[in-house]
TORMI-464721 format. One record per residue: x, y, z of N, C-alpha, C in turn; chain. Coordinates in steps of 0.2 Angstrom, whole numbers, always signed. Atoms other than C-alpha are relative to their C-alpha. Layout:
N
X	Y	Z	X	Y	Z	X	Y	Z	A
...
REM end
This chain:
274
-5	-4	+4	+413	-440	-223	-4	+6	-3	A
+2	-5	+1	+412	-425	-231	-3	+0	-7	A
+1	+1	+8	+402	-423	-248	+3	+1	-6	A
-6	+2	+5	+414	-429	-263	-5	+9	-4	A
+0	-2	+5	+417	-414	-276	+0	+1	-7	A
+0	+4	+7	+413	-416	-294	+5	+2	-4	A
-1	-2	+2	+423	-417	-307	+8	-5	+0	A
-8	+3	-2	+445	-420	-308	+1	+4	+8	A
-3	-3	-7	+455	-417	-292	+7	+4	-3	A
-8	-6	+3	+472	-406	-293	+4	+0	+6	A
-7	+0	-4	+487	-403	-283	-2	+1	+6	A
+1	-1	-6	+485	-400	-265	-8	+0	+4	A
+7	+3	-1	+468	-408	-262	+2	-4	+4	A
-1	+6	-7	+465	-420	-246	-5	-5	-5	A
+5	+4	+3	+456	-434	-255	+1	-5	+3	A
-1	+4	-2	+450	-452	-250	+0	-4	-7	A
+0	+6	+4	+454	-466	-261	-2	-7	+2	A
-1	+7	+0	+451	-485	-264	+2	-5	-5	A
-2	+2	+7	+461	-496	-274	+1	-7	+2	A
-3	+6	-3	+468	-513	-276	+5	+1	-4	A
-7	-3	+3	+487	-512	-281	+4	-8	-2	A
-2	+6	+3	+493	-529	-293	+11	+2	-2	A
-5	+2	+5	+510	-536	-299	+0	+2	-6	A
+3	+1	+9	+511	-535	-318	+1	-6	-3	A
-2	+11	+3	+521	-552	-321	-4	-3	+3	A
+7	+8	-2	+507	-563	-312	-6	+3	+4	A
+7	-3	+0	+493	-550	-308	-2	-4	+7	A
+1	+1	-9	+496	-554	-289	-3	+7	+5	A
+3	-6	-2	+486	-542	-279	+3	+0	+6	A
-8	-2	-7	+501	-534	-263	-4	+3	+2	A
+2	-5	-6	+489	-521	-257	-7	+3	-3	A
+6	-3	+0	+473	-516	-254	-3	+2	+5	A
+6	-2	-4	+458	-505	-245	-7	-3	+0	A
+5	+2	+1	+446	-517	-247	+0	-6	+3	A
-3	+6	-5	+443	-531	-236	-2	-6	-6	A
+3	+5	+3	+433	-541	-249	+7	-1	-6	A
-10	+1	+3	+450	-539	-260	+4	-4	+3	A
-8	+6	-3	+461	-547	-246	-6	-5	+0	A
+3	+8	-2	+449	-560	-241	+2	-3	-6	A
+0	+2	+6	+450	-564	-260	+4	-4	-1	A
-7	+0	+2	+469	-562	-261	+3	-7	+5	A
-2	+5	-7	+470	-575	-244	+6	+5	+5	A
-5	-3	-5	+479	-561	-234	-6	+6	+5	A
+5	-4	-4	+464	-554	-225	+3	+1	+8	A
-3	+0	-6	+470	-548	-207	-6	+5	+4	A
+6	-6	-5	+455	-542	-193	+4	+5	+4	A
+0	-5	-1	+466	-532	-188	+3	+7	-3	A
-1	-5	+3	+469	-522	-200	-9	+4	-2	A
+6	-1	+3	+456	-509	-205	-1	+3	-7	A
+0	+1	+5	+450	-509	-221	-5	+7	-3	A
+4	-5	+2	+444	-491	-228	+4	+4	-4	A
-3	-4	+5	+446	-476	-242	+6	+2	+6	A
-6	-1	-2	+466	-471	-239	+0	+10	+0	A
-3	-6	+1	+468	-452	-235	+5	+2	-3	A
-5	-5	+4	+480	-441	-246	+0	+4	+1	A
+0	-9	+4	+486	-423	-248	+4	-3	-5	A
-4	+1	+4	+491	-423	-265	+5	+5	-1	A
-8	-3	+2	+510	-417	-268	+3	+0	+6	A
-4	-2	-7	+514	-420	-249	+5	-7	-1	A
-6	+6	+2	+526	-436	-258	+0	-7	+5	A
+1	+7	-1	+516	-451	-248	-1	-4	-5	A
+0	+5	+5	+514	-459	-263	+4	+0	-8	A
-3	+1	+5	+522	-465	-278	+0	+8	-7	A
+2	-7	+3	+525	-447	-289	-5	-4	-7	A
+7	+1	+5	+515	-456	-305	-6	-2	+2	A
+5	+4	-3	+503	-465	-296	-3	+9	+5	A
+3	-7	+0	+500	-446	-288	-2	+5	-6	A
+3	-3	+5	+499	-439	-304	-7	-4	-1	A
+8	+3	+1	+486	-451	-308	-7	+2	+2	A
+5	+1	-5	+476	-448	-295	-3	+8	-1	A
+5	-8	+3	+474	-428	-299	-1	+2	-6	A
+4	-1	+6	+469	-431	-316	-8	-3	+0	A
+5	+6	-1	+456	-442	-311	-7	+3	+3	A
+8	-3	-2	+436	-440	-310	-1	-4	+7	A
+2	+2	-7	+428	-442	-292	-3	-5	-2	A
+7	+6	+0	+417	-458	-291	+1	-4	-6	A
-2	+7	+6	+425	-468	-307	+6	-2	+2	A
-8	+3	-3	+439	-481	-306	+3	+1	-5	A
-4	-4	+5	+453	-476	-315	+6	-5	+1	A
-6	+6	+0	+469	-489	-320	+4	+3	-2	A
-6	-5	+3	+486	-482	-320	+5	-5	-1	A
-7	+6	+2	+502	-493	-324	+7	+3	+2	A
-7	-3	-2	+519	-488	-315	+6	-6	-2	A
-8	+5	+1	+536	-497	-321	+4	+1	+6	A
-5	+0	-7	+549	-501	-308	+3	+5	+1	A
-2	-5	-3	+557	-486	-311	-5	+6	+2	A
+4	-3	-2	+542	-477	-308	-3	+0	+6	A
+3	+2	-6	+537	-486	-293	+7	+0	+4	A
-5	+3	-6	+551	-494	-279	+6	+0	-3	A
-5	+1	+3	+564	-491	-292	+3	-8	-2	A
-6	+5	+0	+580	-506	-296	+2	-2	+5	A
-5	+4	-3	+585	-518	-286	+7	+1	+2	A
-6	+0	-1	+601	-516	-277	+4	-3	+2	A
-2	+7	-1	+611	-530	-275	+2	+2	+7	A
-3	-3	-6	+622	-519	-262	-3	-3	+8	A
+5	+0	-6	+607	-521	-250	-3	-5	+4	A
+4	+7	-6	+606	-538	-247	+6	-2	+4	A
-6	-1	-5	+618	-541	-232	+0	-8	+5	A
+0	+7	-5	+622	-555	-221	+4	+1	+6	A
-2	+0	-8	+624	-557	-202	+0	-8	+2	A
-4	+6	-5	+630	-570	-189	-9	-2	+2	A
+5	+4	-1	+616	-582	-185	-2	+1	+8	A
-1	-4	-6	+621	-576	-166	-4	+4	+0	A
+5	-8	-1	+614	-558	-168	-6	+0	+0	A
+8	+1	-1	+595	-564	-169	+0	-3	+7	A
+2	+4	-5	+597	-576	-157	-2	+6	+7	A
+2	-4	-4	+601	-562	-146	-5	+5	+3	A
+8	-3	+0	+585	-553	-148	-5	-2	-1	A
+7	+3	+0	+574	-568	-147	-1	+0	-6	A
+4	+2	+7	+572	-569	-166	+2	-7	-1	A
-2	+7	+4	+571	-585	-174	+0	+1	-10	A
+0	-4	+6	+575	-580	-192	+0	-8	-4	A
+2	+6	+4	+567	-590	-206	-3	+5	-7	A
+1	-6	+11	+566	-583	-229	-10	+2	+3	A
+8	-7	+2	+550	-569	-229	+1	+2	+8	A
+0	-1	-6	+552	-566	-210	+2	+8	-2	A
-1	-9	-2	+551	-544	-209	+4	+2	+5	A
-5	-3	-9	+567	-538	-195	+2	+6	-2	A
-4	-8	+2	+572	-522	-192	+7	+1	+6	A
-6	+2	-3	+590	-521	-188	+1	+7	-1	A
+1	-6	-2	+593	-504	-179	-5	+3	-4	A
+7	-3	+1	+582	-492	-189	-1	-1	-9	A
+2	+2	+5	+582	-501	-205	-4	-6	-1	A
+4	+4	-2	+570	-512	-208	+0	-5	-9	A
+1	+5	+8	+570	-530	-222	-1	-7	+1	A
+4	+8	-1	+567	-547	-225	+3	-2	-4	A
-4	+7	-1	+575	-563	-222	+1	-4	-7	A
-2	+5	+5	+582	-572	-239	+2	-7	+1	A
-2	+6	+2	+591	-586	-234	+4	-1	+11	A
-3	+2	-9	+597	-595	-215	+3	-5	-1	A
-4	+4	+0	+610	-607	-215	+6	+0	+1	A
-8	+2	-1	+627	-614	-209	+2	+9	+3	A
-3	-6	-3	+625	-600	-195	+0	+6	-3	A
+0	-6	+2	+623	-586	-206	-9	+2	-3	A
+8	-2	+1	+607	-574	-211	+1	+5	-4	A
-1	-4	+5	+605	-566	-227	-6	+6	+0	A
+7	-5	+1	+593	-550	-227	+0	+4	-3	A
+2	-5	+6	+587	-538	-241	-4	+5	+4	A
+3	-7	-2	+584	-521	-237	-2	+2	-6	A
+4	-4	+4	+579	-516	-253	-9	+0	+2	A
+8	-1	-2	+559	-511	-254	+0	-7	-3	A
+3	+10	+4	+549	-529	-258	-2	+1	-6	A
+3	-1	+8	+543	-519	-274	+8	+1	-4	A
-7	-1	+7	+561	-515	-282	+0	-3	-3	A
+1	+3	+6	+560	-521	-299	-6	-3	-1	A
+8	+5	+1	+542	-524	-300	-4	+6	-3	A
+4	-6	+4	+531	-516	-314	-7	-1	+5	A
+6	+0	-7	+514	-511	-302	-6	+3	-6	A
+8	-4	+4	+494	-507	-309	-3	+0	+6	A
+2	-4	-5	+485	-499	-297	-9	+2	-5	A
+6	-3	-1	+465	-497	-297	-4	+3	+3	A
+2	-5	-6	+460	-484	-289	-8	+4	-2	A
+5	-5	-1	+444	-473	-284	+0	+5	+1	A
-2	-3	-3	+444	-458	-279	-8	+1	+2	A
+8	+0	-2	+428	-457	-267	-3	+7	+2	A
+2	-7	+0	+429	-439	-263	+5	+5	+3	A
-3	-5	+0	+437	-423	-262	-2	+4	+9	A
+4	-3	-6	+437	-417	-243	+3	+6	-1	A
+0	-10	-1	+432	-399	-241	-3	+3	+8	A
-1	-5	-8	+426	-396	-222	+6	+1	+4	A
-8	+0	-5	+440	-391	-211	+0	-7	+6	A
-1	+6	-6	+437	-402	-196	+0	-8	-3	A
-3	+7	+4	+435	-417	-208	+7	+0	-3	A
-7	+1	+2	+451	-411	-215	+4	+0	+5	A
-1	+2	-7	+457	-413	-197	+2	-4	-1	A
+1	+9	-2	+453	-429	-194	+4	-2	-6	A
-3	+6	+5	+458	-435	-212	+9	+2	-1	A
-7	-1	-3	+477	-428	-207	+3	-6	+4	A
-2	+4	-6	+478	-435	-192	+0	-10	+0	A
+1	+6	+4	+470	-452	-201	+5	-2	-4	A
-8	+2	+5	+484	-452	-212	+7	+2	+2	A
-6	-4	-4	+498	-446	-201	+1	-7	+3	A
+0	+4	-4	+495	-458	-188	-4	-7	-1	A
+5	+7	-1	+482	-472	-192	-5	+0	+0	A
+6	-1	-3	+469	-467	-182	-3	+7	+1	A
+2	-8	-5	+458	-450	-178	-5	-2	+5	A
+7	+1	-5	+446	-458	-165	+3	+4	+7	A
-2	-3	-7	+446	-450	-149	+1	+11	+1	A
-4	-6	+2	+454	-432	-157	-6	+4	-1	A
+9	-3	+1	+442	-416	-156	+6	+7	-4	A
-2	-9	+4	+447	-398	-166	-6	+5	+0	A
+3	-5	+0	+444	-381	-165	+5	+1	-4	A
-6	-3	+6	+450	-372	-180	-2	+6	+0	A
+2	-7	+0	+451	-353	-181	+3	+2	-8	A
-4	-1	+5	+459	-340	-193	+5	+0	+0	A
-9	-1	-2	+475	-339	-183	+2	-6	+1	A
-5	+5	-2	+477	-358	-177	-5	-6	+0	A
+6	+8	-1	+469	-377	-174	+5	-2	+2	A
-1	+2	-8	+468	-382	-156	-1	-7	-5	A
+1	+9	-1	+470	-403	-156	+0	-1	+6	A
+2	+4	-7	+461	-409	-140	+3	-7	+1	A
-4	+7	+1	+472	-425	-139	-2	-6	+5	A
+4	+5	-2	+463	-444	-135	+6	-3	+5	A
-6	+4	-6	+472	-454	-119	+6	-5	-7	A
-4	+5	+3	+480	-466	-134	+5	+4	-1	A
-7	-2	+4	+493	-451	-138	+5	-3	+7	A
-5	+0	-5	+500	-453	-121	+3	-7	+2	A
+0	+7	-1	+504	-473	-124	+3	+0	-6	A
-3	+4	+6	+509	-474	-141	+4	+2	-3	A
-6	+0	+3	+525	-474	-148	+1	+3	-4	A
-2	-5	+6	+524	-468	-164	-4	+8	+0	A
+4	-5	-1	+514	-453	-157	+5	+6	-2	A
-2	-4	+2	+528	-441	-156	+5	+1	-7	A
-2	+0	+6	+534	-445	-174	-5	+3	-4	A
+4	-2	+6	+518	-442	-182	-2	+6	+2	A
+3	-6	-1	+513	-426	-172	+7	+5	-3	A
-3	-4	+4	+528	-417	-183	-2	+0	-6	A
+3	+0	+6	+520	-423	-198	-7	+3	-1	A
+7	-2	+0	+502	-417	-192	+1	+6	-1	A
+0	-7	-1	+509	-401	-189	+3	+3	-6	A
+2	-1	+5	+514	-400	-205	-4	+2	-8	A
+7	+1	+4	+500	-407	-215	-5	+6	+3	A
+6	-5	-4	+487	-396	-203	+3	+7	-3	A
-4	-8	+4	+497	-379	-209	-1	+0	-7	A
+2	+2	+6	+495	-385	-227	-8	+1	-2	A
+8	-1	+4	+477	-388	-228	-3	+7	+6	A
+6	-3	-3	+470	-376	-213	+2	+7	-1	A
-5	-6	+5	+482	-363	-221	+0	+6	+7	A
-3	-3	-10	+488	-357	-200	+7	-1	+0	A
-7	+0	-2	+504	-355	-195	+1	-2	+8	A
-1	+2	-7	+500	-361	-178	-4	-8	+3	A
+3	+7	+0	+496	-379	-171	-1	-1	+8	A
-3	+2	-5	+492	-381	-154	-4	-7	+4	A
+0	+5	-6	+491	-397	-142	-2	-2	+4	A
+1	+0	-6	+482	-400	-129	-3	-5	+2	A
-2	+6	-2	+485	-413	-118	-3	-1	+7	A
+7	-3	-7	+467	-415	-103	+6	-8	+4	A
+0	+7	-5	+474	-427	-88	-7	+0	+4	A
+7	+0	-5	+457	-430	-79	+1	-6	+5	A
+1	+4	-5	+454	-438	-63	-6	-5	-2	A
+6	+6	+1	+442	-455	-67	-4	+0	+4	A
+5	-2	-3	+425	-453	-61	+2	-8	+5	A
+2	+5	-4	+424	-464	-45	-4	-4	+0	A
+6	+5	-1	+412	-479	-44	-5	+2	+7	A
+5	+1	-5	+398	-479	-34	+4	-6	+7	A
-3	+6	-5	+404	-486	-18	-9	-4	+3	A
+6	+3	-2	+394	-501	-13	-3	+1	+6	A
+4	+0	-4	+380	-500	-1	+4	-2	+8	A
-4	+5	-6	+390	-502	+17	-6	-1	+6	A
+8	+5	-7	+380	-513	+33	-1	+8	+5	A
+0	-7	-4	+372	-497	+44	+6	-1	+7	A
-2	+2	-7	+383	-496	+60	-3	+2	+4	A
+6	+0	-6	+375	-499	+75	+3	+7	+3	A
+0	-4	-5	+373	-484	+85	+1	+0	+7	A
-3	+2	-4	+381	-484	+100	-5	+1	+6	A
+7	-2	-5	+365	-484	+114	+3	+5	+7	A
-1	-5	-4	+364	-470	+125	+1	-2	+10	A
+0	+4	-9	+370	-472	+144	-3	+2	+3	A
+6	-3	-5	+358	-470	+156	+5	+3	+3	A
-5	-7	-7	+363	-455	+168	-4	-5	+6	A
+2	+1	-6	+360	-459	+186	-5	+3	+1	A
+9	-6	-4	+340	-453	+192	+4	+4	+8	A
-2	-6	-5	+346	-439	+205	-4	-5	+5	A
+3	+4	-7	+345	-449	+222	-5	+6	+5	A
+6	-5	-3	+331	-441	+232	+1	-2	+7	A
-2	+1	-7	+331	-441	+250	-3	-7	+4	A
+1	+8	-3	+332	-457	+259	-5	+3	+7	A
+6	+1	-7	+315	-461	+269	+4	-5	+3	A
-4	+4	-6	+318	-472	+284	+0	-7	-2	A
-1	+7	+4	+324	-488	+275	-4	-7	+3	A
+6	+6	-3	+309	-502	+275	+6	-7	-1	A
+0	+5	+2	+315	-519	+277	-1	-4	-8	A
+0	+2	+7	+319	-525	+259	-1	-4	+1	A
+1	+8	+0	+314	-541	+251	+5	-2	-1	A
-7	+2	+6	+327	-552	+243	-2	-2	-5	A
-1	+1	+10	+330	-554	+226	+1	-7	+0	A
-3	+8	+4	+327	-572	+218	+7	+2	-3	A
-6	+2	+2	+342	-578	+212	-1	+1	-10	A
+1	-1	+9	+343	-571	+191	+0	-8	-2	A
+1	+5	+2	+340	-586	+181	+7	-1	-4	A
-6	+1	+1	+355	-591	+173	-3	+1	-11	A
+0	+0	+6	+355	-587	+151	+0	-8	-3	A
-2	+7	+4	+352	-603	+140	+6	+2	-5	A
-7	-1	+1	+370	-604	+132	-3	-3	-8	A
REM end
């Protein structure tokens, strides 16, 4: 990473963070970048990876107080903010909890069962209640009406362009591995990894990068570039030499018949042992 900047951060700054993100009624820890916090919490997941969270501050991924927080805040000390439900996930909306035919899951292979996550068309919530054929689900967010504290770092201020690349693309999509940049005065080339060509949410987040990248590399232009390469061949194994096909004797040029001796006879060839 690139070396943190001293001091507070401010509005439109790419920063990494670390926090851990509590309840306030029972100081239950819901989320964090630190594996030694989930392991802690009992919800450690190896496939999650567990590192400072990219931001542009004022691009509205995160909570608007919980972004204030963070651009008043000194690099390299932790800082503790307190959001109320109307500050975070909002109230609860009763509206939102809905109920389907017990039927409609089955259809799509779900087995629905209370805290189970389903996304029915493109909303997405979780399972309250299953019985007598019916399926209760809450689309509200899991935080509505929940006051939240938030512990945060801010590990450092990124300031080189290619790392502000990468920590775009990191927070856009997930992942920067694979991703290479040229960045000019005019534009920033993204040489793009075999994984965009397979993953789904790839064409969602390349509207968001193209965004962000405009934002911090201060271009009006973003281009893409999509290598298909032919995979290097293996070494083919060693093949058996093939025999060479032996040269046919020519006929010896018959010379002139002297006056023919009495030949011998030929023993009889001996027969091959088999």
């Amino acid at each position: 990473m690139a070396a943190s900047k001293k001091g507070s951060v401010s509005k439109g700054d790419l920063v990494y963070i670390d926090y851990d993100a509590f309840l306030t009624d029972n100081n239950k820890l819901f989320d964090t970048t630190k594996a030694e916090s989930a392991k802690n919490a009992g919800f450690f997941d190896e496939k999650t990876e567990y590192a400072p969270l990219p931001v542009l501050l004022g691009a509205g991924r995160l909570f608007e107080a919980f972004e204030a927080a963070i651009e008043n805040a000194a690099v390299g000390k932790e800082t503790e903010v307190k959001l109320s439900s109307a500050e975070a996930a909002g109230a609860r909306d009763p509206k939102l909890v809905e109920t389907y035919q017990l039927k409609e899951f089955h259809k799509q292979d779900i087995a629905p069962h209370p805290g189970l996550e389903v996304q029915l068309g493109n909303r997405r919530g979780t399972v309250m209640y299953v019985g007598a054929g019916r399926v209760k689900v809450d689309f509200n967010n899991p935080l509505a009406g929940k006051d939240l504290v938030y512990k945060f770092t801010v590990k450092e201020v990124v300031s080189d362009k290619i790392e502000k690349a990468k920590a775009v693309v990191k927070m856009d999509l997930g992942t920067s591995d694979g991703f290479e940049f040229t960045i000019s005065n005019e534009k920033v080339t993204v040489i793009l990894p075999e994984l965009t060509k397979f993953d789904q949410s790839w064409p969602v987040a390349r509207f968001k990068i193209v965004s962000d990248l405009r934002k911090v590399a201060e271009v009006d232009t973003i281009e893409f570039v999509e290598v298909w390469a032919i995979a290097e061949k293996k070494a083919d194994a060693p093949k058996a030499k093939e025999k060479k096909p032996k040269a046919e004797k020519k006929d010896a040029p018959i010379a002139e018949k002297k006056a023919d001796a009495p030949k011998a006879k030929k023993a009889p060839a001996k027969k091959k042992a088999e």
